[in-house]
C-alpha positions as CSV (number, residue, x, y, z in Angstrom):
1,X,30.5,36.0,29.2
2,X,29.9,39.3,27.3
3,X,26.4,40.0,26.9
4,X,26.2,39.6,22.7
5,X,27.5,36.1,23.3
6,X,24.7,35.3,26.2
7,X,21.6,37.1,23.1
8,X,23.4,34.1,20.7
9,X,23.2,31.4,22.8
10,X,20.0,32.8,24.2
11,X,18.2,33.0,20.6
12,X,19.1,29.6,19.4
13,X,17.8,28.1,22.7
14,X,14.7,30.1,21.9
15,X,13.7,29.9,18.8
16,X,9.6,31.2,17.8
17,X,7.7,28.4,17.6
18,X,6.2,29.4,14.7
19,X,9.8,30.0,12.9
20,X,10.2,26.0,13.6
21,X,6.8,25.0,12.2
22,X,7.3,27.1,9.7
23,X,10.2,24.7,8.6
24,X,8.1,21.7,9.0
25,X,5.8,22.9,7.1
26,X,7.9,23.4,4.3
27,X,9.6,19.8,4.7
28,X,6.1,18.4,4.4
29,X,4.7,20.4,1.6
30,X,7.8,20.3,-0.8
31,X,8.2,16.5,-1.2
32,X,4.2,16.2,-1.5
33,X,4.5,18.3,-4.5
34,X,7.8,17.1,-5.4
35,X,8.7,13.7,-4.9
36,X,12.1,13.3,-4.8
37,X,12.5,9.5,-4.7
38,X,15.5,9.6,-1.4
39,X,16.9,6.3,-1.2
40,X,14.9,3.9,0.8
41,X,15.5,0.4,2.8
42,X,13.6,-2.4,0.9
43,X,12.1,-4.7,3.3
44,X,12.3,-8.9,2.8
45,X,8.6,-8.9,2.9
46,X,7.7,-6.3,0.0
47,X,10.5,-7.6,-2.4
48,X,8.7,-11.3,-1.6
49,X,5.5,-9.4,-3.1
50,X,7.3,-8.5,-6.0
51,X,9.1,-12.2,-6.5
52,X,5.6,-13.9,-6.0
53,X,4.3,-11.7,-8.9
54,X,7.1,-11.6,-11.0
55,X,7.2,-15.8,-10.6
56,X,3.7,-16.4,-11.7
57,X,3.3,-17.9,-15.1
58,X,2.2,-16.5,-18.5
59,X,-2.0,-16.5,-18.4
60,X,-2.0,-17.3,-14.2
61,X,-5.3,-15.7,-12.4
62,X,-5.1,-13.0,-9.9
63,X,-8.3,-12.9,-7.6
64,X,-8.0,-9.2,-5.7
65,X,-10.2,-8.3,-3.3
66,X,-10.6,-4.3,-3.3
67,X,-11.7,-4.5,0.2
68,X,-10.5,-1.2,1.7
69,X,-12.7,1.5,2.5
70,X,-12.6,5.7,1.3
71,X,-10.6,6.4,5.2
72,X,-8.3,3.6,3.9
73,X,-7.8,4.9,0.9
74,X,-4.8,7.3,1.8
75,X,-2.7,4.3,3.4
76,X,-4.0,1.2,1.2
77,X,-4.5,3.0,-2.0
78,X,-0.8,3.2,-3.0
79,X,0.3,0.5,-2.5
80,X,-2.3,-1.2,-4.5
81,X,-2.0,1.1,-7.5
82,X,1.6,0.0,-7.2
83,X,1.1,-3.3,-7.4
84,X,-1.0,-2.9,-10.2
85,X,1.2,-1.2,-12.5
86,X,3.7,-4.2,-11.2
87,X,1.3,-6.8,-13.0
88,X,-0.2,-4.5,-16.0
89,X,3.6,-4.0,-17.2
90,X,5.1,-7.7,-16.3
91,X,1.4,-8.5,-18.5
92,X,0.3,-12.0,-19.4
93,X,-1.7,-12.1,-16.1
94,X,-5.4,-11.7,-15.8
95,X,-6.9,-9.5,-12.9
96,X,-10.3,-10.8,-11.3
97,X,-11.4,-7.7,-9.2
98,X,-13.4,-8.4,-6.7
99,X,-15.1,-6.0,-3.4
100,X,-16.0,-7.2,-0.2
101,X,-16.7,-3.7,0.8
102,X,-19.2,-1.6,-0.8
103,X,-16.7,1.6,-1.4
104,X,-14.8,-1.4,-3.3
105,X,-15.5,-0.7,-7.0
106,X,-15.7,3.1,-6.8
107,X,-11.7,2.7,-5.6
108,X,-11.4,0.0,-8.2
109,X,-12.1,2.9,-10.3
110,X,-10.2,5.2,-9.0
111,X,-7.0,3.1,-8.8
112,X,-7.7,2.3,-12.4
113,X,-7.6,5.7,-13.2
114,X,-4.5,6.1,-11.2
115,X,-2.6,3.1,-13.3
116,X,-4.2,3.5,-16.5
117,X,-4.0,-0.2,-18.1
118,X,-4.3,0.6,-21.5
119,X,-1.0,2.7,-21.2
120,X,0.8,-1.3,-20.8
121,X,-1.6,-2.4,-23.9
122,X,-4.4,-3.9,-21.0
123,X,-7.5,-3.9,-22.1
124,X,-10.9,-4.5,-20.0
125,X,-12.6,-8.0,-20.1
126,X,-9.2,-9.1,-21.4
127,X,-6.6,-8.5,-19.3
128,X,-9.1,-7.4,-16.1
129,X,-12.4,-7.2,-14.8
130,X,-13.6,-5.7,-12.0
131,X,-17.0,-8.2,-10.7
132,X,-18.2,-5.8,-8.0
133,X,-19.2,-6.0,-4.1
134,X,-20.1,-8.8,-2.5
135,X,-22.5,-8.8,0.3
136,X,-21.4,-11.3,3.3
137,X,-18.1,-10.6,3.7
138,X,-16.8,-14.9,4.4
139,X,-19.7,-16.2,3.1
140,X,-18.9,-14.3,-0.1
141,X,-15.4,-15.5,0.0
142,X,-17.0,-19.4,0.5
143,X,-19.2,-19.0,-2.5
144,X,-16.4,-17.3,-5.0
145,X,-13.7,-19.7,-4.0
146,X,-16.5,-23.3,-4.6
147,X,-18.5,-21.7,-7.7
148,X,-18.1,-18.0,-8.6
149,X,-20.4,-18.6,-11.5
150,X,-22.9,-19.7,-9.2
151,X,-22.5,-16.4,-6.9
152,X,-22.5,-14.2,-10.3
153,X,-22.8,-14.1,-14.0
154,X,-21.5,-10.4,-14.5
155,X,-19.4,-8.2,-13.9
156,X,-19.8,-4.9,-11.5
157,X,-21.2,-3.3,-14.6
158,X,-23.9,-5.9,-16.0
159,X,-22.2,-7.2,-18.4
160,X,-22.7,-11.5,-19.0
161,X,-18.8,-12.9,-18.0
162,X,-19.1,-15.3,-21.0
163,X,-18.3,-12.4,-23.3
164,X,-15.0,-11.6,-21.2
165,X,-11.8,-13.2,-22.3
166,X,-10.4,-12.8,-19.0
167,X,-12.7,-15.3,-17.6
168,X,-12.2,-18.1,-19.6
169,X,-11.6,-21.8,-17.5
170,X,-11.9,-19.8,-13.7
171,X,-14.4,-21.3,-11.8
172,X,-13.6,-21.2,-8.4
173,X,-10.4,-21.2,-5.6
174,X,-8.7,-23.9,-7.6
175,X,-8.8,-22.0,-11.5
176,X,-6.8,-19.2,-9.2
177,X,-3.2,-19.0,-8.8
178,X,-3.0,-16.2,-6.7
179,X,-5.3,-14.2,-3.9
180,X,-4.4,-10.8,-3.2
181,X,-6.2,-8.9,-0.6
182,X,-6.0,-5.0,0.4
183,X,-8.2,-4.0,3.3
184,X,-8.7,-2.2,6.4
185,X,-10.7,-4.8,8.0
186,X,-9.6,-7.2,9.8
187,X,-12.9,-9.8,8.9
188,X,-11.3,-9.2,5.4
189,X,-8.1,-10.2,5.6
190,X,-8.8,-13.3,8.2
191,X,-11.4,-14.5,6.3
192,X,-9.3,-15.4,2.8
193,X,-7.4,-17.3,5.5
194,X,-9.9,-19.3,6.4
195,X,-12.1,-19.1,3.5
196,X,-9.3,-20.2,0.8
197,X,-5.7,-20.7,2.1
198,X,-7.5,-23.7,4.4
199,X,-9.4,-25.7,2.0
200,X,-7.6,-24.6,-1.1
201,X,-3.7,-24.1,0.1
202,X,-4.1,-20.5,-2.5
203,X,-1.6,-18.6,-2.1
204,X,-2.3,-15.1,-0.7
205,X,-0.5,-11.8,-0.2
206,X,-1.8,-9.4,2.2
207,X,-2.0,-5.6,2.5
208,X,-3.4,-4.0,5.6
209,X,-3.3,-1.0,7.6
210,X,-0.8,-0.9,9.8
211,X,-1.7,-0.7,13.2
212,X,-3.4,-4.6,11.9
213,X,0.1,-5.8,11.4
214,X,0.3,-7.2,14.6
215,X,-2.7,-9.4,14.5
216,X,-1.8,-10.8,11.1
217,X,1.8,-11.6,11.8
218,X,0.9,-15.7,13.3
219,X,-0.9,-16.3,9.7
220,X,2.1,-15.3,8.0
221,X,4.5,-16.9,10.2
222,X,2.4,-20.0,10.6
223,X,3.0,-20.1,6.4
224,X,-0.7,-19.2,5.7
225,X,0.1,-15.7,4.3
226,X,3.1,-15.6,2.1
227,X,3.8,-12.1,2.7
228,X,1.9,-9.6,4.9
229,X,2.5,-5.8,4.5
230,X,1.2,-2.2,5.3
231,X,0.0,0.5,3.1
232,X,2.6,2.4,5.2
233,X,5.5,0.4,2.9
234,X,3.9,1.7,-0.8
235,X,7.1,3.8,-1.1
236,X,9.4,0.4,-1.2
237,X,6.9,-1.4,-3.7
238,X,6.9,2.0,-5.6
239,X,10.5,1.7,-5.8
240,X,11.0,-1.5,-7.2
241,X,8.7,-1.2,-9.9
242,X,10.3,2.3,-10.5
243,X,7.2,4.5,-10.3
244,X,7.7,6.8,-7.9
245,X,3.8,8.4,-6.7
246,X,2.1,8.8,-3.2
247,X,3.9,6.2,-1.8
248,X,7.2,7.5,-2.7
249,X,6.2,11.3,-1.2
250,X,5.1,10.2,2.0
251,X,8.4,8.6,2.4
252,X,10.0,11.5,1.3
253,X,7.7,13.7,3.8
254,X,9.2,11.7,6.6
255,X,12.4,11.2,5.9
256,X,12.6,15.1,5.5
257,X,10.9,15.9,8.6
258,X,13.0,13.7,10.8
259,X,16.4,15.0,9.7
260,X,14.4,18.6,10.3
261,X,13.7,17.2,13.9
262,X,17.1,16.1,14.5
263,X,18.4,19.3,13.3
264,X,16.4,21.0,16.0
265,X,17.9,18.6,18.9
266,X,21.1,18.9,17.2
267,X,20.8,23.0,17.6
268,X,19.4,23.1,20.9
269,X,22.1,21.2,22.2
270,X,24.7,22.7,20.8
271,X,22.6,26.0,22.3
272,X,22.5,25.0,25.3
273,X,26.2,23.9,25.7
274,X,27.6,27.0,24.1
275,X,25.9,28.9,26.7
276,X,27.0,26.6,29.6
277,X,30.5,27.0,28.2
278,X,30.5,31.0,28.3
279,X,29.0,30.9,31.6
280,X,32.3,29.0,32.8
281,X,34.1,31.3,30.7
282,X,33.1,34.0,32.8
């Protein structure tokens, strides 16, 4: 083995560290800047998010409960601003907003801002309201779903309901046709299971962080949740309503950095061979 073919081998098996962080670095910054929308795997349970939407009838109710927090925000937050821009742009659906954390309508807001409505012709107190935090947490839940004019008379911002299109004929659980729910805690997400899907058989889709998946999975396979789902999967819901965003770059950020990881494996083996191979050689 001559000596310039042992400093080859050598190098690639010993690359700087901070030449191969460099590279991950840029596979993580470039999508985050630049989405690039790579083809991604959509799974049964998102596209059943997006049929359960896209089969609700013209003027059907949508309670959502904003029930993440800010450290949330970065999992959670994407996928709900998807699925807002989902039901702003199918339209003829009216979004009751609703907090059962107190970060709730500040991340109302700034989903809002995010989807902008009014670029789909939604307007405020017609096609959505936002009502505001509720203290309680299941007790809340019990109160909206058997009077929610009896638990309040405005909105988050003061305003009397009875001035709000939006509202017109929803009283309670059983003026609702849909319960959505993204949260990050788990009293949250179990208690619309117990609080509505019991006594009210609403039906209720389910966003959560993931590392919660696992505790939520018997409600959905016992039929009480019709489709449970991370924040983790915003890139799939951002794909099939075709607007790529946060979701779409984190996906892109992984997918990027995995092929960069098996790159490096693929290298060092082929290192480590080559020099076994020119040892023989010799």
């Amino acid at each position: 083995m001559s000596k310039q073919e042992k400093n080859i081998w050598e190098k690639l098996e010993n690359l700087p560290r901070e030449f191969l962080y460099g590279l991950l670095l840029i596979a993580f910054i470039v999508p985050m800047i630049n989405p690039m929308g790579l083809p991604l795997p959509v799974t049964p349970e998102v596209k059943k998010w997006y049929d359960t939407i896209e089969a609700l009838p013209s003027g059907a109710a949508i309670i959502i409960d904003q029930g993440y927090s800010g450290g949330g925000e970065p999992e959670c937050g994407p996928f709900a601003v998807a699925v807002y821009h989902h039901i702003f742009r199918k339209g003829g659906l009216r979004v009751i907003g609703v907090a059962t954390t107190q970060e709730g309508p500040l991340l109302w807001d700034k989903a809002m801002a995010e989807v902008n409505p009014e670029k789909y012709g939604r307007k405020y107190g017609v096609d959505y309201i936002m009502l505001g935090y509720f203290a309680g947490v299941e007790t809340a839940m019990a109160a909206l779903g058997k009077d929610l004019r009896a638990l309040t008379s405005t909105d988050y911002k003061g305003a009397s309901l009875d001035q709000y299109p939006v509202m017109q004929g929803i009283k309670g659980a059983t003026t609702v046709n849909l319960l959505i729910c993204y949260t990050t805690g788990g009293d949250q997400s179990e208690g619309w299971v117990r609080q509505w899907y019991t006594p009210y058989k609403t039906p209720y889709l389910c966003n959560v962080l993931a590392l919660m998946m696992p505790t939520m999975l018997p409600y959905m396979k016992a039929g009480q949740i019709v489709s449970l789902t991370s924040g983790a999967q915003a890139g799939q819901m951002e794909s099939l309503v075709k607007v790529p965003a946060r979701g779409i770059a984190g996906a892109d950020v992984m997918t990027f950095t995995e092929i960069l990881v098996s790159a490096f494996v693929v290298v060092g083996n082929i290192a480590y061979f080559g020099r076994r191979a020119s040892k023989k050689k010799a």
